[in-house]
N, C-alpha and C positions, 0 to 999 in steps of 0.2 A: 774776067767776065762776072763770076762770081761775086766778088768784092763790088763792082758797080751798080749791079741789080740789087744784090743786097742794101746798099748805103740809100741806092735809090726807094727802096721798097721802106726801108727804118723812117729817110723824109717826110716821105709823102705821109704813114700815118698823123704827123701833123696837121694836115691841108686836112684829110679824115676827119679827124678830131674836130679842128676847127670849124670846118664846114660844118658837122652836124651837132656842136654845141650854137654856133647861130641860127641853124634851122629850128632848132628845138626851142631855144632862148624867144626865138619872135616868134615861132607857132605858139609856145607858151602865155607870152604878152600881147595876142592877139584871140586867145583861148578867154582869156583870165577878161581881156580886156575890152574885147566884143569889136575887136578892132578891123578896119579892111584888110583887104591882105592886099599885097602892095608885090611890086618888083622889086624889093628888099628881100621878100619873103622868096619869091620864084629863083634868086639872086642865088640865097645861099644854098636853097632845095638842090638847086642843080651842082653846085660846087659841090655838095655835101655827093650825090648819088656821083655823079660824073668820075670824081676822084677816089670816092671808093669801087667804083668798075674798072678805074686804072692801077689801083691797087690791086683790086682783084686779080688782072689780068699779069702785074708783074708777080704776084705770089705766085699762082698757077708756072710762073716760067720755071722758077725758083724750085717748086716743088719737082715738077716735071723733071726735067732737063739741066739744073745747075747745082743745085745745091749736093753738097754730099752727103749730108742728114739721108738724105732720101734716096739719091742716087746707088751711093754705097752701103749704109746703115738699114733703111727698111726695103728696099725694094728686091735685094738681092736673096731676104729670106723675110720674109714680110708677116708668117705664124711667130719665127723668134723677136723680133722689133716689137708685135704685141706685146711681150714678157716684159718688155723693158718701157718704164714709165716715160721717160721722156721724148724715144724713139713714139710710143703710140701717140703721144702728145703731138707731134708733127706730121705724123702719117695719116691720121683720122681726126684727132679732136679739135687744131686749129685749122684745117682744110673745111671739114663739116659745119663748125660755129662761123667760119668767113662767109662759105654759099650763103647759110641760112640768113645771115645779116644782110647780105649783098641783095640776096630776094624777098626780106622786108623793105630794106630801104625801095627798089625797084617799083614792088606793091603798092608801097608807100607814097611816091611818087604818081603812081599814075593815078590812085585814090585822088589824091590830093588835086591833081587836074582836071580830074571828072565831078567834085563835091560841085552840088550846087551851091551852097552858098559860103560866103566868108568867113564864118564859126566851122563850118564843116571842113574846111582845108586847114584852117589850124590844127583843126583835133587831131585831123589825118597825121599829119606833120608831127604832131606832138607823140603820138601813138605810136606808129609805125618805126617814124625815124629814133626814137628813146629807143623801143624794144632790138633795131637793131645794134646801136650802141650801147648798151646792154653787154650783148653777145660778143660784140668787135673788144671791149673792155674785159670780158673775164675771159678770152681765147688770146691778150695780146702777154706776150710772156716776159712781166715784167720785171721779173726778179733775177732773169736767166741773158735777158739781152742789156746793151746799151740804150739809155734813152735818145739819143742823139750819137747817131755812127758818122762820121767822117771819114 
């Protein structure tokens, strides 16, 4: 079970990624460009939030309930896992930097549907959704995982 949620959670930050480099890429060229905002732009807004709230939701298993980072490593003495850098690294620092990404993107999001006007939903978009990838980007641990799990 663990190996499944896992491979599936390593996937998905792609769709993530992707999603919110189009979100950003047309909020940007409609920023810059004074452009309409179009069902292109609504297109990948939602791929980008939608897939990170299912990311979200598969992390949260992961952390909870399967993984053993957490299960056995920080939960069972959760002051000693502080001492140890990588253990705090999973227990607090990529849990805290996901939320807070997960509820820009969200903010981001609902801004953006409420902007009156067509510059204002890009900005939103370019703003909101950057500063959560941002955060998804220095909390994703790239030195320590596979880029691609099978």
């Amino acid at each position: 079970m663990h190996e499944i949620l896992l491979t599936a959670h390593s996937l998905l930050r792609w769709l993530v990624v992707g999603g919110a480099l189009g979100a950003i890429g047309l909020g940007l060229a409609g920023w810059l460009g004074n452009k309409p905002w179009t069902a292109n732009e609504r297109r990948f807004n939602a791929i980008f939030v939608h897939s990170m709230t299912l990311q979200f939701l598969l992390g949260l298993i992961l952390y909870a309930f399967v993984s053993p980072i957490t299960t056995q490593g920080v939960f069972p003495d959760f002051r000693a896992a502080m001492k140890d850098p990588e253990l705090r690294f999973w227990a607090v620092e990529h849990i805290t930097a996901m939320i807070l990404a997960l509820a820009l993107a969200h903010i981001g999001s609902a801004r953006v549907r409420k902007a009156a006007s067509d510059l204002a939903k890009h900005k939103m978009a370019v703003i909101f959704f950057g500063l959560a990838m941002v955060l998804v980007f220095v909390s994703i641990p790239w030195s320590s995982r596979p880029l691609f799990r099978f």
